[in-house]
C-alpha positions as CSV (number, residue, x, y, z in Angstrom):
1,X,-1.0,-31.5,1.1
2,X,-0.5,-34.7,-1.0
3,X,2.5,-34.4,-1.6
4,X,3.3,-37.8,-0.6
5,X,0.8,-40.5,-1.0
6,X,-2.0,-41.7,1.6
7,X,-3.4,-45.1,1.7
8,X,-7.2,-44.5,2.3
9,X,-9.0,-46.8,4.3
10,X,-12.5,-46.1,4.8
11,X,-12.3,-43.0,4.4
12,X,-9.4,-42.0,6.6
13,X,-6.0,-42.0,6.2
14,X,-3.9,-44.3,7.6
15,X,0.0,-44.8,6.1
16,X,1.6,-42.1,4.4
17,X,2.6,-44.1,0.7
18,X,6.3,-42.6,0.1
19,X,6.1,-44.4,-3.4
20,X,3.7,-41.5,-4.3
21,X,5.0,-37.9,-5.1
22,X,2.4,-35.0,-6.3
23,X,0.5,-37.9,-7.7
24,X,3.5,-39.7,-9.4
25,X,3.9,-43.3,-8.8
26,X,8.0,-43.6,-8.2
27,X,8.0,-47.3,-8.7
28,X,6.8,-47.2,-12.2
29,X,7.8,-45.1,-15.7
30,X,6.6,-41.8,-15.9
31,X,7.2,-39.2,-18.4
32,X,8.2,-35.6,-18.5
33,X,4.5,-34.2,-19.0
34,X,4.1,-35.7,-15.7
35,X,6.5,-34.4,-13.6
36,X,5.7,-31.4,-15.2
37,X,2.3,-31.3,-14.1
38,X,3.4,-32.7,-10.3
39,X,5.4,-29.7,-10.4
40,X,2.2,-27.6,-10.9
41,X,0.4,-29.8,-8.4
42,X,3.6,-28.8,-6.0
43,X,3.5,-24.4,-6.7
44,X,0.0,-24.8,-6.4
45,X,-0.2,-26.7,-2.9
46,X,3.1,-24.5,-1.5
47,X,1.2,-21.5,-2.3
48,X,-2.5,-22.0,-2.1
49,X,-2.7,-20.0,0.9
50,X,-0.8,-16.8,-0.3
51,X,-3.7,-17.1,-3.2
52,X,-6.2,-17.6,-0.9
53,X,-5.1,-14.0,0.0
54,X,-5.7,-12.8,-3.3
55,X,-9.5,-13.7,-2.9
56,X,-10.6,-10.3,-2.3
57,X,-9.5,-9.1,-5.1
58,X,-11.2,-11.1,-7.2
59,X,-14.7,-10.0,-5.3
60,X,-15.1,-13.6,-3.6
61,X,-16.1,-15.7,-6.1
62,X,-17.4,-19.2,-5.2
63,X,-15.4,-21.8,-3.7
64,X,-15.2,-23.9,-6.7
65,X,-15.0,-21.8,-9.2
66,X,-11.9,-20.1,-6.7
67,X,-10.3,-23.6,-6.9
68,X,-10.2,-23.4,-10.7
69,X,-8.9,-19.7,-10.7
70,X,-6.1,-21.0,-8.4
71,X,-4.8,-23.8,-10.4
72,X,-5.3,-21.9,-13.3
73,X,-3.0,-19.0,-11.9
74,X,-0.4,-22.1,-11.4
75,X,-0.6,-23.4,-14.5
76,X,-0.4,-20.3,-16.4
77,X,3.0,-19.0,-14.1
78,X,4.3,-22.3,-15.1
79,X,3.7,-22.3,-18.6
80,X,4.8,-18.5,-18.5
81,X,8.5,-20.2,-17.1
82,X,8.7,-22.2,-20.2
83,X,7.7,-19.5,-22.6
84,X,10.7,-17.6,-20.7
85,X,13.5,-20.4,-21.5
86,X,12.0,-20.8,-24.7
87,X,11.1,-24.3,-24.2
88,X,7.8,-26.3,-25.0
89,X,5.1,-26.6,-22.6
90,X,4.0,-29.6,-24.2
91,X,7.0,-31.4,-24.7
92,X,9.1,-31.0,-22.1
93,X,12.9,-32.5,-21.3
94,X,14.5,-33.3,-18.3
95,X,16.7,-30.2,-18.9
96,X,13.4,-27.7,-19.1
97,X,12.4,-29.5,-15.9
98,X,15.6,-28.7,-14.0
99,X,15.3,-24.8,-15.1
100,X,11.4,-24.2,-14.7
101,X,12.4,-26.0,-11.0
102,X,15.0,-23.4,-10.8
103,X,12.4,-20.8,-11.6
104,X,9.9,-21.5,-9.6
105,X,12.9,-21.9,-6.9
106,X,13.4,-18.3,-7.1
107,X,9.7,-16.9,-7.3
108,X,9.3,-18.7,-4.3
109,X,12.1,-17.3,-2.4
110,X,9.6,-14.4,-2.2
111,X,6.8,-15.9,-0.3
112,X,8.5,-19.1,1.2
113,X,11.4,-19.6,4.5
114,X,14.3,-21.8,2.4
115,X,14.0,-24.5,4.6
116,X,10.3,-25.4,2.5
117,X,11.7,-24.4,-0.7
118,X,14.0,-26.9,-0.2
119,X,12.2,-30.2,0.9
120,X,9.9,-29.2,-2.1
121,X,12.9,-28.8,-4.7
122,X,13.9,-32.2,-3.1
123,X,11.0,-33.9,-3.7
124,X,10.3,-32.6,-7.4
125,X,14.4,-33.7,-7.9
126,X,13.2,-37.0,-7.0
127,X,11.1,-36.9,-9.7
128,X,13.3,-35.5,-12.6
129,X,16.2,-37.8,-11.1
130,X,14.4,-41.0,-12.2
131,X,14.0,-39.5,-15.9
132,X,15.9,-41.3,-18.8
């Protein structure tokens, strides 16, 4: 996972950046769009394993082209949530945020102990928190 920040140093990781969450610099402004998409980043990395499951099914495409289904999946359950509180995708608030969280909270009660759910709701709360 990255869901916290590494420093690379040739090539290895060496310090764990805690500035850094699902891609989103803490220490400077960042928008709704992307927390929005760390949240994405977040489902997808929390469940890429219970998709990996789903391979099969899908007659064992190629790696790559697997990786693209995956996100896609994300993305598309995601932009479902919004659809369902009849907010915009595109333009998100912090109040969206706090119910697509809740959402995805619940969803993944079914495939996820609380004790994960939680340190990831935690971490994306970080996130909406430091939204104006």
């Amino acid at each position: 996972m990255y869901n916290i920040g590494v420093i690379v140093r040739e090539g290895k990781r060496t310090a764990k950046n805690k500035n850094i969450i699902y891609g989103v610099d803490i220490t400077k402004n960042f928008t709704p769009i992307l927390v929005r998409d760390a949240m994405i980043q977040c489902f997808y990395e929390a469940h890429c394993n219970v998709l990996e499951l789903a391979r099969e099914t899908f007659g064992r495409p190629p790696e790559k082209k697997f990786e693209k289904m995956k996100k896609s999946h994300v993305k598309e359950l995601v932009q479902d949530i919004f659809v369902k509180i009849k907010a915009d995708f595109n333009n998100p608030t912090k109040e969206n945020l706090l119910l697509v969280l809740k959402n995805l909270q619940s969803f993944a009660s079914i495939y996820r102990r609380p004790k994960i759910i939680k340190k990831h709701v935690s971490e994306i709360m970080i996130l909406i928190n430091k939204l104006n």
